[in-house]
N, C-alpha and C positions, 0 to 999 in steps of 0.2 A: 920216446923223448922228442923224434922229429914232430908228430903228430901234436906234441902240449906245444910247441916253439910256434906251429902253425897259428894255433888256436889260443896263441897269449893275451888277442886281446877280448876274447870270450870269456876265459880265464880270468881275467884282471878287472872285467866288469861287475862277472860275478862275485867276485873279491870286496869291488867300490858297494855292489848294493849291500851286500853283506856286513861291511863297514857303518855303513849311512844307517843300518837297520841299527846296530849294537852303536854307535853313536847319541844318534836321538832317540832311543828309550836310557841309554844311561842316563843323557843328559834331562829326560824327563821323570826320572827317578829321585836325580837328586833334589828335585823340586816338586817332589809329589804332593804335598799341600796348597804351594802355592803355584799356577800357571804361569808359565812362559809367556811373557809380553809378544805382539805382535814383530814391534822391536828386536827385541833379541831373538825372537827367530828369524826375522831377518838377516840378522847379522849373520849367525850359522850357517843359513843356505845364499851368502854371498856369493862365495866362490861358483857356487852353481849358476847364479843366475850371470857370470860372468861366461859358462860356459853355453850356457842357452842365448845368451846373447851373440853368440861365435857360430851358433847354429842358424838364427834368426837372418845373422848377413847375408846367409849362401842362397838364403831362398830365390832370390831373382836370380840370381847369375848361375844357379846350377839350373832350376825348372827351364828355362826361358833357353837357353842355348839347348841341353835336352831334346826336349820336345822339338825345338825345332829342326834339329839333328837325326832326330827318330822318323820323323816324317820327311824329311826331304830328302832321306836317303831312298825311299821306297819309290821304286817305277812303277811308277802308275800307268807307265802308256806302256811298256812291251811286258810285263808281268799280267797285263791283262784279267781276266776273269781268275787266276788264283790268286793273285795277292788282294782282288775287291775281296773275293770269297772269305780268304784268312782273316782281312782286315771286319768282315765285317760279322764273322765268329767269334772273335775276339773282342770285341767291343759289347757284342751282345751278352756272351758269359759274363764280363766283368760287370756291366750293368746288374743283373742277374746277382749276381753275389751282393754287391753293393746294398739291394733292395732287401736281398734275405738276411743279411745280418742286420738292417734296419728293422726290420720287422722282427726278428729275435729280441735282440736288444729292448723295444718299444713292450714288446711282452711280456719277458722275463722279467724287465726292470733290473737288471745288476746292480747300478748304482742311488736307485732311490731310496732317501731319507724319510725322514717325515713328510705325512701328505700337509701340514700346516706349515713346510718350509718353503715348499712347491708350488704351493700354492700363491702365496707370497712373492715368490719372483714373478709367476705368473702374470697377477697383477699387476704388477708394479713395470709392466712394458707396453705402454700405450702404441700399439699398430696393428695393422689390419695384412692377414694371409695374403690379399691382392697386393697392396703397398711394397708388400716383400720380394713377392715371384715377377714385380714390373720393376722393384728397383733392381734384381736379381739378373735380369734381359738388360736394363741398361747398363749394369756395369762389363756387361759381355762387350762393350762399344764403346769404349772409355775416349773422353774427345780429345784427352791429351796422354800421350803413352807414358810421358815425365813424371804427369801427376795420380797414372795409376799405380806407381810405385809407392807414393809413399800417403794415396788417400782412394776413398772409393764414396760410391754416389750413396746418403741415403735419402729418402722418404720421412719425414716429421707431420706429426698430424698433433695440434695446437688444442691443448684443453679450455673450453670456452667458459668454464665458470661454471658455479652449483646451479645456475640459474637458466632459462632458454629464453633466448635472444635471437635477433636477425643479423647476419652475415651482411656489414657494411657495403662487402663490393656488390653481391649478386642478390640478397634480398630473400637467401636462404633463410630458413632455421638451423639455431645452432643448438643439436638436442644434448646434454653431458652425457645422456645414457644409452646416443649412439653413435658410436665412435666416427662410422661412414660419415656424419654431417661435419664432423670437424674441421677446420681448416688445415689448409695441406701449405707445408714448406718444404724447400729443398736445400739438402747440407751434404757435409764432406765429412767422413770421418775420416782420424788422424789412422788407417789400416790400410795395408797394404791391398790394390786391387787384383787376386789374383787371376779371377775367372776373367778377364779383359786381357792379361796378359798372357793366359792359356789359348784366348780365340786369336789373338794376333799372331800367337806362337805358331797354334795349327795353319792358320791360311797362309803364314809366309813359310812355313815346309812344305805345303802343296805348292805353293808357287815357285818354291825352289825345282821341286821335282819337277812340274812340268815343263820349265823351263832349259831343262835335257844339260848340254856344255857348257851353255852360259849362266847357268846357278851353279855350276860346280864349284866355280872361286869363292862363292859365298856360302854352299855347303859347308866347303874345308877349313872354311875359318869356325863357325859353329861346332865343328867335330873338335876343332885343336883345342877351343873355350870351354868346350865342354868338358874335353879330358884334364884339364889345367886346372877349372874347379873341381874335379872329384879329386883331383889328385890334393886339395887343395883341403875339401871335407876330408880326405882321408887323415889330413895331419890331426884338424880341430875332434875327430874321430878319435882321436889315440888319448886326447884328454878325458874321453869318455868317463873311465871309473871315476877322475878324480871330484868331476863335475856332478856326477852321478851320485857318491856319497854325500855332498853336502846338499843335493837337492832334496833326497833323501830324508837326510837329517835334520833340514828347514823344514821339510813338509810334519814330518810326528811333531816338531815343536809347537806347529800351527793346528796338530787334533787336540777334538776334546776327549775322543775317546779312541782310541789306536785299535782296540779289538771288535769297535765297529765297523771302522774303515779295512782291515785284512777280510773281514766277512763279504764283505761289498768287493774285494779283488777274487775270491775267490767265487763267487759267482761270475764276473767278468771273465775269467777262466774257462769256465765253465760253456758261457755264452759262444765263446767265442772257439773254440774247442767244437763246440756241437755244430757254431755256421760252416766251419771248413769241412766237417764232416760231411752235412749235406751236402753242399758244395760237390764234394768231390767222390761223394757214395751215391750222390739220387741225381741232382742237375746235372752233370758231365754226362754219368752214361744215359741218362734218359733221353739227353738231346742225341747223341751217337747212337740209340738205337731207334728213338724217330726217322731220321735223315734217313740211316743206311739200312735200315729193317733188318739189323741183325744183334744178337744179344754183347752185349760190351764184356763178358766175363773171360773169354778166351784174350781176347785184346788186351786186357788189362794184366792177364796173369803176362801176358808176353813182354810186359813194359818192367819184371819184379824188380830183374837188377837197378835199371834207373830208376825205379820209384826207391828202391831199397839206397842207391847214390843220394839222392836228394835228403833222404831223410838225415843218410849217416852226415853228408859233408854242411848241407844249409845251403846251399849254394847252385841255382839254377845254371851259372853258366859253368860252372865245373861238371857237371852232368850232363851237358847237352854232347860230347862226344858216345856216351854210352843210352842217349837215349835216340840219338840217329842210329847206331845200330843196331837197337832193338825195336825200333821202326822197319828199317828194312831189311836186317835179316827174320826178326820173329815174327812179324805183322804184314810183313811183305809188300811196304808200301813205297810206291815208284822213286827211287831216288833224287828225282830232280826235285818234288814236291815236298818232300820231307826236308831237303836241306835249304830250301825257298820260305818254307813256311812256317820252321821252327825259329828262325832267327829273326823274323817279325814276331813273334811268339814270345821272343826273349827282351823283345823291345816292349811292346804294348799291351801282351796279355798277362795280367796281374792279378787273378779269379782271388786269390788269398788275401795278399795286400789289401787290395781294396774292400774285400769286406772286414779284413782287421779294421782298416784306419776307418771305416764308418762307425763297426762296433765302438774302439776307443775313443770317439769323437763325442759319441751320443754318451756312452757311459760319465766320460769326464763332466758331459753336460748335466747329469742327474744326481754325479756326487757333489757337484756347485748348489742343486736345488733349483737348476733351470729346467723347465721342461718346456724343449724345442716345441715350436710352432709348424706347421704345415710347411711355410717357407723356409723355414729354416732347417726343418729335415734335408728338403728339395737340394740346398743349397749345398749340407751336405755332403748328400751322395753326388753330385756333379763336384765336388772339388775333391772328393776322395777318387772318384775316378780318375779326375785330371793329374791327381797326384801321384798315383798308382802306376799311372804309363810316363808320367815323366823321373819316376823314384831311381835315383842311379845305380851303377851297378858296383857296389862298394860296400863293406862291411858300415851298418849302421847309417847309410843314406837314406833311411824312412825315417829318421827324427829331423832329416830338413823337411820332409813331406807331411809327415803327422803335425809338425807342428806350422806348419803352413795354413791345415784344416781347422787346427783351431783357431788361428786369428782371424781367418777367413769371415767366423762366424760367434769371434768374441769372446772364445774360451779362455782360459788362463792355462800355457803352455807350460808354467811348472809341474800341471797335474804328469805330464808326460814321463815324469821319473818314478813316480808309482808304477805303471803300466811296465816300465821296462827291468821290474824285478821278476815278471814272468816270461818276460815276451824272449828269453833266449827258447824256451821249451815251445811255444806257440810257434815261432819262423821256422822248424823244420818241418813244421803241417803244413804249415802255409808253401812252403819250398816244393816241399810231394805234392799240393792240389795244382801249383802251379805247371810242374810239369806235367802233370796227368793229362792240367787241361791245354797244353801246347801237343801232346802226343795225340789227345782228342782232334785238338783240331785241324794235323796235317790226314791224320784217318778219313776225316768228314772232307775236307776238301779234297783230297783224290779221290773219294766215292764222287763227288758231284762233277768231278773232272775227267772222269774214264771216260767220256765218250766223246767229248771234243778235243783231248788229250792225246797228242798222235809221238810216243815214243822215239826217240833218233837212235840213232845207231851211236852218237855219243854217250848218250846215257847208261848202255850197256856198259860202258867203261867206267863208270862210275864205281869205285871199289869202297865196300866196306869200311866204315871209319874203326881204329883199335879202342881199346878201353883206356882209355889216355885219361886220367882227373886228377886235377891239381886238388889237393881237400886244403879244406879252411879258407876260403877265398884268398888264393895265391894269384898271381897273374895271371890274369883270368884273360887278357888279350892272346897267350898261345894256345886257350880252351878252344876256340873256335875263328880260323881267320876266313874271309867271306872276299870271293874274288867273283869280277862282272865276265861270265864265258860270253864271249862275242859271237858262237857259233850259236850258243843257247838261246840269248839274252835272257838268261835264268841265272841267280846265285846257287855258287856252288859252293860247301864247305868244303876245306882243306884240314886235313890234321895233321898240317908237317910245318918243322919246324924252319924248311926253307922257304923261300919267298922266290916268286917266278922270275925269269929270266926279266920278263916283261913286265916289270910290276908299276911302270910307270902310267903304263895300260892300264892297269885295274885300279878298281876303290875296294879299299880296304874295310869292312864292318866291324864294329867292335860289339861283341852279342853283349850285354849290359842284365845285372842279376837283380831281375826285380824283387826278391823277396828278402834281400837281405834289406829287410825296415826293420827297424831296430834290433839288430842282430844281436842277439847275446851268448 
């Protein structure tokens, strides 16, 4: 009973899709000769898009404080060569995933229709690859921060006519049938800037951190906005099912054929399923046994219980007490580095995530009948990355980041309630590759640290963390509390429920669960 009380709002989602399903086939039963107006499926899936509109607010005010939270807590000047190391493990696997579920996805094809439907939108987008990947770099330097919230730079290139002509200003030719000669303008679309507001995010956390006492004040405000918005999605969260069943129920009103679209999910299933797999069966240990020249099978069997935590609860930061101590007692890896570099781990490393949200990014794009361009892959896998490390730590925080990735790149965010009648089963893959690849990466950084790594005599004191886990993502702030040792200058985990004498002295870490994206 305590365990369904945990898990009610898993329970009540799967309840809403289940609703939303038997909803809009009833209601397109009743009208099986004649089709549901665009209209009145509208109207069906209002209440949804009243709830995707609740999810659409949080985008700035959750990523933007986030990120810069995540990063300007990190010392970067006495953490020294482990935290570069962790941090730049971490960034490489997630890239790394990113790229392999794009390249699955682009293979497999999940969501492709007809190639005469594809084709056709195809056409019908007048731009050039370069146009994309330069206006893609300038919106990373957006010239006003105000207006990259609510518009972003594009590139327009001007159809000159069935006919060739000379280019008034420069005396060009203007050929129709090739697009490079067209005339070039410059516009705003009415979408939000995100990659602009992800680069300002990251350089003012680095400049938080190096700025040591005097970022502090400005740190702690970041951390209090931060937790004030999750606490904040966690409400618009709790609407979930209800918003859920009628997007649901809006979406079958708007098919023509409902048993070609479950077809298309379940290969997306499928897709997606097989990326975490390699993920976390071939890329994790392959890179752990480059680096440290030894086989990853022993290591991994030593990680069961936590890998077996993550799967059973979904939840990376309720596992991170049983996966520190199958680090250092099964795996034998130094204490100070294990509890230094799994809680960076819990911040920015998102191997799962972020190859979900690329997969359902490109998928959504191929059930619309788009097929992404060069730049617009590029675009993206960097925004599913950016989204992935900034995803909060809260039941169902990856529908503010999934659906960030599709406006990003001009997707239509309702497809996002399709996706999330499977994705309760897909997040505890994603949960297990996630930790796999945080246990990987505190393994690889003390191989590459044993030898300029010189052990204290505090460290020996360092005692075993117990098997402490809140399931169902419970308060997840007494999973893991993170105190600055001034003898160390290294973070130490603590798994008590008291707080130091001294605690005015310390900063506090809140490890944040990146895999609950769209947690079902």
């Amino acid at each position: 009973m305590g365990k369904m009380r945990e898990n009610l709002l898993t329970i009540m989602t799967l309840v809403g899709v289940a609703a939303g399903l038997g909803l809009g086939l009833g209601l397109k039963a009743l009208r099986s000769e004649e089709p549901w107006t665009q209209r009145e499926a509208n109207y069906v899936g209002y209440p949804g898009k009243i709830f995707l509109n609740m999810l659409k607010c949080m985008i700035i005010p959750l990523i933007v404080p986030s990120l810069i939270a995540a990063i300007g807590q990190l010392d970067l000047r006495t953490s020294g060569k482990i935290g570069m190391r962790a941090v730049l493990y971490y960034t490489t696997t997630t890239v790394l995933a990113v790229t392999l579920g794009i390249i699955l996805t682009i293979t497999i094809r999940p969501g492709i229709g007809s190639v005469e439907e594809t084709a056709k939108n195809v056409n019908s987008n007048n731009s050039t690859t370069v146009d994309t990947l330069l206006d893609l770099f300038t919106n990373c330097f957006p010239p006003n921060l105000v207006q990259a919230t609510l518009q972003q730079y594009k590139t327009q290139i001007i159809y000159p006519g069935n006919d060739l002509r000379e280019d008034p200003k420069t005396g060009a030719m203007l050929d129709p049938a090739d697009l490079l000669t067209w005339e070039m303008s410059s516009s705003w679309s009415n979408s939000t800037n995100i990659l602009g507001l992800v680069v300002f995010s990251i350089a003012t956390g680095i400049a938080i951190s190096i700025s040591g006492e005097e970022g502090k004040p400005l740190l702690k405000f970041f951390q209090s906005v931060s937790h004030v918005m999750m606490k904040l999605t966690s409400w618009i969260v709790c609407l979930a099912p209800v918003g859920v069943a009628f997007l649901i129920a809006g979406e079958i009103l708007h098919m023509k054929s409902v048993l070609e679209e479950l077809v298309k999910l379940g290969w997306y299933l499928f897709v997606v399923c097989l990326g975490i797999s390699l993920q976390g069966g071939v890329v994790l240990p392959l890179i752990y046994s480059i680096i440290t020249r030894s086989l990853p099978f022993k290591f991994m069997g030593n990680m069961g219980p936590a890998l077996a935590t993550a799967f059973g609860t979904a939840s990376s930061s309720a596992t991170l007490p049983v996966t520190i101590n199958n680090l250092e007692n099964g795996n034998k890896i130094n204490p100070v580095i294990a509890r230094f570099v799994l809680p960076i781990g819990a911040t920015i490393n998102m191997d799962g995530t972020a190859l979900y949200e690329a997969v359902a990014a490109i998928f959504i794009a191929q059930l619309t009948g788009m097929n992404p361009t060069l730049g617009q892959i590029i675009i993206i896998s960097i925004t599913a990355t950016a989204a992935s490390i900034g995803a909060a730590g809260i039941p169902h925080a990856g529908l503010v980041t999934l659906v960030m990735v599709l406006e990003t790149v001009g997707l239509p965010s309702e497809y996002v309630s399709i996706i999330m009648s499977v994705d309760w089963l897909v997040d505890r893959f994603r949960t297990l590759v996630n930790v796999l690849g945080d246990s990987f990466g505190a393994a690889i950084v003390a191989h590459l640290c044993k030898d300029d790594f010189n052990q204290t005599e505090d460290d020996n004191e360092l005692k075993p963390l117990e098997h402490k886990v809140e399931y169902g993502g419970g308060d997840e702030l007494e999973a893991s509390k993170l105190i600055q040792s001034e003898s160390l200058h290294l973070p130490i985990l603590l798994n008590s429920p008291e707080k130091p004498k001294e605690a005015d002295k310390f900063a506090y870490h809140t490890s944040r669960d990146r895999s609950k994206c769209v947690d079902m």
